[in-house]
C-alpha positions as CSV (number, residue, x, y, z in Angstrom):
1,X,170.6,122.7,166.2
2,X,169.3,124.4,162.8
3,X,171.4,127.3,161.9
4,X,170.3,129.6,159.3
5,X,172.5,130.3,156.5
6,X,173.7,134.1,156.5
7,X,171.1,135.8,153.7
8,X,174.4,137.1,151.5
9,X,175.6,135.5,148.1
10,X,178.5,132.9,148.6
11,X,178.0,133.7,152.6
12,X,180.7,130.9,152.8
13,X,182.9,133.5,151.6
14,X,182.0,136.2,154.1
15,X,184.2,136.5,157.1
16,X,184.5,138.4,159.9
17,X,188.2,140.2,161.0
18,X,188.9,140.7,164.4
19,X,192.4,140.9,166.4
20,X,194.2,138.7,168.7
21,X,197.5,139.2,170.8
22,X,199.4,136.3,170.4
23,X,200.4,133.8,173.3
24,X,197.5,135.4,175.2
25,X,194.4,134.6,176.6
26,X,192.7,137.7,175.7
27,X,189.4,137.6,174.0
28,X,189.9,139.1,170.4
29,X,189.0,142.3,169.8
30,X,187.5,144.8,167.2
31,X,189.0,146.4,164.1
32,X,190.4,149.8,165.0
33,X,190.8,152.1,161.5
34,X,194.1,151.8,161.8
35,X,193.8,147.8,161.3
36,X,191.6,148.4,158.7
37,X,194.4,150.0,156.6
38,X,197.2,148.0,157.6
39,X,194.8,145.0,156.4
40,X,193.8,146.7,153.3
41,X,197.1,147.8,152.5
42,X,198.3,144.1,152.4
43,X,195.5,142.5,151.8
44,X,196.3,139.5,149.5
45,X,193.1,137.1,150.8
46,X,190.1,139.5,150.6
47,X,187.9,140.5,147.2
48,X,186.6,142.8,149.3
49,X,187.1,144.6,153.0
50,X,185.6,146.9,155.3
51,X,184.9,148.0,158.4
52,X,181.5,149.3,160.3
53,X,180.1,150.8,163.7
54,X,176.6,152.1,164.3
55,X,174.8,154.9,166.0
56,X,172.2,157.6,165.2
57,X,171.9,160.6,163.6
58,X,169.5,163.7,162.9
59,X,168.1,164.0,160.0
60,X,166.0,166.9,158.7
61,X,164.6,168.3,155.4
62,X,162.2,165.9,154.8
63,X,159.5,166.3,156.7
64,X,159.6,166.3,160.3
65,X,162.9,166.3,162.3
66,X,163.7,162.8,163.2
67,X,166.5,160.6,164.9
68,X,167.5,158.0,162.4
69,X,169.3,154.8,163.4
70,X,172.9,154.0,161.2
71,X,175.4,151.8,160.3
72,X,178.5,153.6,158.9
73,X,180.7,151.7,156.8
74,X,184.0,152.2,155.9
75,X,186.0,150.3,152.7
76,X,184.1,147.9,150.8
77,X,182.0,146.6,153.7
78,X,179.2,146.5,151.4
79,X,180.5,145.1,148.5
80,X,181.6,142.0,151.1
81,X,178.2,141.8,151.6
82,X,177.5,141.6,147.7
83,X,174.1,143.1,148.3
84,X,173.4,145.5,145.3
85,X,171.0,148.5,145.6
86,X,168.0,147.7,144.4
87,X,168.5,151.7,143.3
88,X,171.4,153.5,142.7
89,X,174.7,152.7,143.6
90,X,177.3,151.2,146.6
91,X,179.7,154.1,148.5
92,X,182.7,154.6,146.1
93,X,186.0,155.5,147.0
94,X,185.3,159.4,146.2
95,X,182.5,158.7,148.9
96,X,184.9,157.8,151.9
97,X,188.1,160.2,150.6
98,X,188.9,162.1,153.4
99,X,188.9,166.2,152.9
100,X,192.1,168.2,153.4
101,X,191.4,169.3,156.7
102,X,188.8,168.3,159.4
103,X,188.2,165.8,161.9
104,X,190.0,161.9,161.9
105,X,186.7,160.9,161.3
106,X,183.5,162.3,159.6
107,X,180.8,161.4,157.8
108,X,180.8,161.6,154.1
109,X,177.9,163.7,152.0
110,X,176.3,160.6,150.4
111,X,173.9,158.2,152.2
112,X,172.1,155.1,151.4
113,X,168.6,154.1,152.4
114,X,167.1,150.9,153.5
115,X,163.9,149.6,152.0
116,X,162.2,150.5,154.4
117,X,162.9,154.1,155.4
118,X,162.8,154.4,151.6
119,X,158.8,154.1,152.1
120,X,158.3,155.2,154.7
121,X,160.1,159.0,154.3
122,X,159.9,158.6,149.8
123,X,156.8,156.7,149.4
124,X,158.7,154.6,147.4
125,X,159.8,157.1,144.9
126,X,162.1,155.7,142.2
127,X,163.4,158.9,141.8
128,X,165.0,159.7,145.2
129,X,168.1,159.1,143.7
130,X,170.5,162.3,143.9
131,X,167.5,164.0,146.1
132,X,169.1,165.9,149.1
133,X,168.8,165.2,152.6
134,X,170.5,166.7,155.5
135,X,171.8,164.5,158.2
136,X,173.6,166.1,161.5
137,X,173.0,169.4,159.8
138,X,174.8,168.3,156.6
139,X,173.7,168.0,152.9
140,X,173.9,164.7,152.0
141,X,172.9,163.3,148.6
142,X,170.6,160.5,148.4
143,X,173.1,157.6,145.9
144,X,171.2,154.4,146.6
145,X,168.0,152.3,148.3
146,X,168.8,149.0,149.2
147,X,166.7,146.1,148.2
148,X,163.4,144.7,150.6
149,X,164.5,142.2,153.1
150,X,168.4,143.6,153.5
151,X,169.5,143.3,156.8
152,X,172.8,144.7,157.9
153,X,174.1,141.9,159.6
154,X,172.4,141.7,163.4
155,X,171.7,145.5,164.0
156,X,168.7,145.6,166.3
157,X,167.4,148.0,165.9
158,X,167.7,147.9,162.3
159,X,169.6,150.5,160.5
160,X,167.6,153.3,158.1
161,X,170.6,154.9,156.6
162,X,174.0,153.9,156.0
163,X,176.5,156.3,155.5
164,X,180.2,156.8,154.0
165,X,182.9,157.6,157.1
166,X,185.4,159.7,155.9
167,X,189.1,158.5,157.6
168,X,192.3,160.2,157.2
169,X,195.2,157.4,156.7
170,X,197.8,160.4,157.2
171,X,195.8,161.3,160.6
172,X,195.0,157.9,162.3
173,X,197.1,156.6,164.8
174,X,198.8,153.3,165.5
175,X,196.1,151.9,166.9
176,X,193.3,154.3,167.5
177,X,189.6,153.5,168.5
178,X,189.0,149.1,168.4
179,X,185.1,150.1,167.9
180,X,185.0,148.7,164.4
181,X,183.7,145.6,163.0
182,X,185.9,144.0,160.1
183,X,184.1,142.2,158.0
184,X,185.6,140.8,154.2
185,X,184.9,138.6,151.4
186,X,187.6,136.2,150.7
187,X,189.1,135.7,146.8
């Protein structure tokens, strides 16, 4: 059996975190945010970790109003990846800082595109960078365009937009929703 090589620089390095209970026979399961923090907190193996789910979202503002499929992404998910932008920049840490009040969970106001929805919705234009969009009737500021051929992992469909998710660490609980993949990039 031929098996591709993940398309990701040093994908030897690239891992994926899940849990396990031990002395069990339980099938491990997903990263829940508060495992992302407890894992990022003391973290001594990973250059970089984050977590991810997907869905969709509305977005409006340009052009016709239009469902958009997403990954959202949470810690340095992206830069375990080691993709850059082909514009633009990766979701800093401003970009997932949680406001004072709100929800647990909520999207942040920056978004990055793929290549592809990048033509498609720009026509290419290299100057979409800091352009506004509005996604689930939130202004969101366009900070980056990823690079032809990305590929978020195995999304099918494939993603348009990732965005920033916005987590309290003073408002998760112990263990909270498991509906997150980990994935890091070891030292």
């Amino acid at each position: 059996i031929l098996i591709k090589p993940l398309p990701y620089p040093d994908a030897d390095r690239l891992v994926g975190v899940w849990q396990a209970a031990r002395q069990s026979n339980a099938t491990p399961f997903l990263c829940s945010p508060s495992m992302y923090f407890t894992y990022r907190e003391e973290n001594r193996t990973f250059e970089h970790l984050g977590a991810f789910s997907d869905g969709g979202a509305t977005v409006t503002g340009i052009g016709d109003p239009e469902q958009a499929r997403i990954r959202v992404v949470l810690g340095g998910v992206l830069q375990a990846l080691g993709v850059q932008p082909m514009l633009g920049r990766w979701f800093s840490e401003a970009d997932h800082a949680p406001q004072a009040a709100g929800p647990v969970f909520q999207f942040g106001d920056t978004v990055i595109l793929t290549h592809a929805y990048w033509q498609r919705k720009f026509g290419g234009d290299p100057g979409v960078i800091g352009r506004s969009m509005s996604i689930n009737s939130l202004p969101t500021e366009i900070v980056g365009v990823m690079p032809a051929g990305f590929r978020f992992l195995k999304m099918t469909p494939v993603a348009e937009l990732l965005l920033p998710v916005e987590v309290g660490r003073s408002r998760v609980g112990l263990a909270g929703f498991a509906n997150w993949q980990g994935k890091g990039r070891l030292k």
